[in-house]
C-alpha positions in Angstrom: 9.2 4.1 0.2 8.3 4.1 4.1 4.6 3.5 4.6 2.3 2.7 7.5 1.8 -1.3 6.3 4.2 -1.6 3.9 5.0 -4.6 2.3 9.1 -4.2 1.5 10.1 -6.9 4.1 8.1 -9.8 3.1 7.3 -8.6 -0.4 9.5 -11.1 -2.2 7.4 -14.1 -0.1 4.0 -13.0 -1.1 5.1 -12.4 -4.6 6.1 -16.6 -5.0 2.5 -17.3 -3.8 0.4 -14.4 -5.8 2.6 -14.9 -9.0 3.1 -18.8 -9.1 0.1 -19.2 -11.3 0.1 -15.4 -13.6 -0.5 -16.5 -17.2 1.4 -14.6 -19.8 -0.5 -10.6 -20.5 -2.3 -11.5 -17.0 -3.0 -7.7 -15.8 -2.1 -7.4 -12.2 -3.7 -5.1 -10.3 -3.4 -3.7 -6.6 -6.1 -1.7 -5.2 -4.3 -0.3 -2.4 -1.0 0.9 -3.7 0.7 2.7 -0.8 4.2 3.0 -1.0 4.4 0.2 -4.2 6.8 -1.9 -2.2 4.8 -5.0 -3.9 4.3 -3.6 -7.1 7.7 -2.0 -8.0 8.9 -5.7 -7.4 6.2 -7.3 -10.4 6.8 -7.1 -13.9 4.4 -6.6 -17.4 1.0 -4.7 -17.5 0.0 -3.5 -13.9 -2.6 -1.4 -12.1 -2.3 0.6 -9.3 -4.9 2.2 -7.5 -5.2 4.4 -3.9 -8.2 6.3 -2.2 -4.9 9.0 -1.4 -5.7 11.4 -4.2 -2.8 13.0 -3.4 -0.3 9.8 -2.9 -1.3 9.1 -6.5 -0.3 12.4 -7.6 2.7 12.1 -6.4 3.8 8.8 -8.1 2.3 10.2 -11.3 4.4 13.4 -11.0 7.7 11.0 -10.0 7.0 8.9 -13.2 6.9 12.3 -15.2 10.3 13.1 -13.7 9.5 15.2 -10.3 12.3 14.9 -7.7 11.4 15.4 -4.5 13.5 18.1 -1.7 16.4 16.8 -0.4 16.0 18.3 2.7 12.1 19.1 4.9 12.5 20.9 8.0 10.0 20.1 11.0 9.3 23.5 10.6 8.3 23.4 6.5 6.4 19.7 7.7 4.3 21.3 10.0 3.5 24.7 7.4 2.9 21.7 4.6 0.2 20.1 7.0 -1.3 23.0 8.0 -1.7 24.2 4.6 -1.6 21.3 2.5 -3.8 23.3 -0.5 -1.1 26.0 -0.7 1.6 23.2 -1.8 1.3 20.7 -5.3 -0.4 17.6 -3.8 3.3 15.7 -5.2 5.1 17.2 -2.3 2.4 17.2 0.3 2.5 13.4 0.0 5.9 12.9 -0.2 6.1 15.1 3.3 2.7 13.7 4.9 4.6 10.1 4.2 8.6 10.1 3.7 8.9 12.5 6.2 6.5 11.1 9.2 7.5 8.5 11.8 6.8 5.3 10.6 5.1 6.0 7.1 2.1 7.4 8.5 -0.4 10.3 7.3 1.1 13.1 9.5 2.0 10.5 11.7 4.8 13.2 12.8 7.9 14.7 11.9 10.8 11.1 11.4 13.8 12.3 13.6 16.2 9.9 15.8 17.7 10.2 18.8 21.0 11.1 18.0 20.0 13.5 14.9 22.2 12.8 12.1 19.5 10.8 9.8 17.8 12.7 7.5 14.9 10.7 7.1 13.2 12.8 3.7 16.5 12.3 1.2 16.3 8.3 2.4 12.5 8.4 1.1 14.0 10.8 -1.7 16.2 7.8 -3.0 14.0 5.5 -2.2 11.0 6.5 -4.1 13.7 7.6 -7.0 14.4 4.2 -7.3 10.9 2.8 -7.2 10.1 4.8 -9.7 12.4 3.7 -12.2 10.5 0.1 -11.7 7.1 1.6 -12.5 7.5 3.5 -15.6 4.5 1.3 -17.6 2.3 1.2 -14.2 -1.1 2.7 -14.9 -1.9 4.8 -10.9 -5.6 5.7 -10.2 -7.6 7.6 -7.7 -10.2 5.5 -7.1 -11.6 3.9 -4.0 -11.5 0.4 -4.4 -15.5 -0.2 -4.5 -15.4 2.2 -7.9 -12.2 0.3 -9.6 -12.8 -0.7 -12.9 -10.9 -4.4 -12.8 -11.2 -6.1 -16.1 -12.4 -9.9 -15.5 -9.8 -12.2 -15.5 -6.7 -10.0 -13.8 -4.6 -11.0 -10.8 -5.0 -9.0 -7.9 -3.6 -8.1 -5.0 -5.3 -5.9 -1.9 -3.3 -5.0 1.2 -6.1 -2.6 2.7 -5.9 -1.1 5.7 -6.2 -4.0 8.9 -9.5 -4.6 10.7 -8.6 -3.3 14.5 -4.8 -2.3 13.5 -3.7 1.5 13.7 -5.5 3.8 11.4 -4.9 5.2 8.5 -5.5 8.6 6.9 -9.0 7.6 6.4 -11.7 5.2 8.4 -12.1 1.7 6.3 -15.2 -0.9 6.6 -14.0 -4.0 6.5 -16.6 -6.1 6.2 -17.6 -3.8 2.9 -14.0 -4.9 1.9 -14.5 -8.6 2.3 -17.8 -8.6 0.6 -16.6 -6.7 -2.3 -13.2 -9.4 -2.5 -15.8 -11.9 -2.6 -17.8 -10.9 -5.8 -14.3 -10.1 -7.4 -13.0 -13.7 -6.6 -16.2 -14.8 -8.8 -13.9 -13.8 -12.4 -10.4 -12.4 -10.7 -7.8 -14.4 -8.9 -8.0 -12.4 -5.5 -5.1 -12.5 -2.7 -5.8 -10.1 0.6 -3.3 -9.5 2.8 -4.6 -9.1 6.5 -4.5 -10.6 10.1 -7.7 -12.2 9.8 -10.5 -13.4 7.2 -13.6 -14.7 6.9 -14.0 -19.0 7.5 -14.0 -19.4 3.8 -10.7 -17.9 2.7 -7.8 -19.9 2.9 -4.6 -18.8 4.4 -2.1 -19.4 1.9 1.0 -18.0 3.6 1.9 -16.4 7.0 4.4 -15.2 8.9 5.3 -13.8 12.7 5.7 -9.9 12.4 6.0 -6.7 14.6 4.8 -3.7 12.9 3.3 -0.5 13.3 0.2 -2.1 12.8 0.1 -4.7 15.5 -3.6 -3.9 17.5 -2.4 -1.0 19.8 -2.1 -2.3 23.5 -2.0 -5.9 22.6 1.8 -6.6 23.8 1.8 -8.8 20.8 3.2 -9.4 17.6 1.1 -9.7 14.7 0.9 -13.0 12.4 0.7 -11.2 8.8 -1.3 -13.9 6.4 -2.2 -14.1 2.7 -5.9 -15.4 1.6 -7.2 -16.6 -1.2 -10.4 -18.4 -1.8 -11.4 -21.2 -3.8 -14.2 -21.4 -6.4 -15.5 -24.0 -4.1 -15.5 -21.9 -1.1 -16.7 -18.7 -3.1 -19.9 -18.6 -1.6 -22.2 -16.0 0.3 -21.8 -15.6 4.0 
């Protein structure tokens, strides 16, 4: 599915790095689920977790067999945001998402220039797909300080990016980075981000232009993946 930050282009290449070392029954877990273009992609038990009540909702309802409208107006998109409680929460974040430029929150209504895409039955067939990939996923609300994580699980964050384009709601990253570091301390951790504190290791990296290169910066973003060691698991 199209989502601010999303992970479909170089999911495959962080998957050889965060699964190289997953021990057989290892739960793997991703706090900030999105769109689950890393997830849909990883196979045996899995966790999925998102602060977007209403993005969880809507996978839930997909793995219970909802099928999203074939067709959204720019009209209906702008009732559904303006009225987002009158609608199942499903459908508003199938809209607020799969039908808005670029994946984002009511980042606007997705049209092109010439007008013959219909941007809401591509993120209908996407996320049909998906889903088909997720059927034994367990999706939470939670925020990802309150996430239960059993000790010993694989996981995976790709929150939202310190300085990047914002998401539907404000993040603290340095909250983030001190929570990854107690979790590190019984969890094999992996963040995906621009940037991280001295004492996680970049593991992989690659040139990209997104939607979440820092506005006004005229450059492209390097996206990274950091881990950190039990050596370097210290207080900062």
């Amino acid at each position: 599915m199209r989502y601010m930050g999303g992970k479909h282009r170089n999911a495959k290449h962080i998957l050889q790095t965060v699964l190289k070392d997953r021990t057989p029954g290892q739960l793997y877990v991703e706090p900030f689920v999105g769109g689950c273009n890393v997830i849909d992609k990883v196979k045996g038990e899995r966790l999925a977790a998102d602060s977007n009540e209403k993005l969880i909702e809507m996978w839930k309802a997909l793995q219970a067999g909802w099928v999203p409208p074939l067709n959204v107006s720019e009209q209906m998109y702008q009732e559904i945001r303006t009225n987002e409680s009158d609608y199942e929460p499903a459908l508003v974040a199938f809209v607020a998402t799969g039908c808005s430029f670029a994946g984002k929150w009511w980042g606007g209504y997705a049209r092109d220039r010439i007008g013959n895409r219909n941007f809401c039955d591509e993120s209908r067939r996407a996320v049909l797909t998906q889903v088909q990939t997720l059927d034994n996923v367990k999706f939470v609300h939670s925020e990802f300080l309150n996430l239960e994580i059993p000790d010993g699980s694989l996981v995976y964050c790709d929150p939202p990016y310190n300085g990047a384009t914002g998401y539907k709601d404000e993040f603290d990253s340095r909250t983030f980075w001190d929570w990854c570091e107690q979790l590190s301390k019984n969890n094999t951790v992996y963040v995906s981000e621009y940037n991280a504190p001295a004492n996680w290791q970049t593991v992989w990296s690659k040139p990209v232009s997104s939607s979440l290169t820092p506005e006004g910066s005229g450059k492209r973003g390097v996206e990274k993946l950091f881990t950190i060691t039990s050596e370097n698991n210290q207080c900062f």
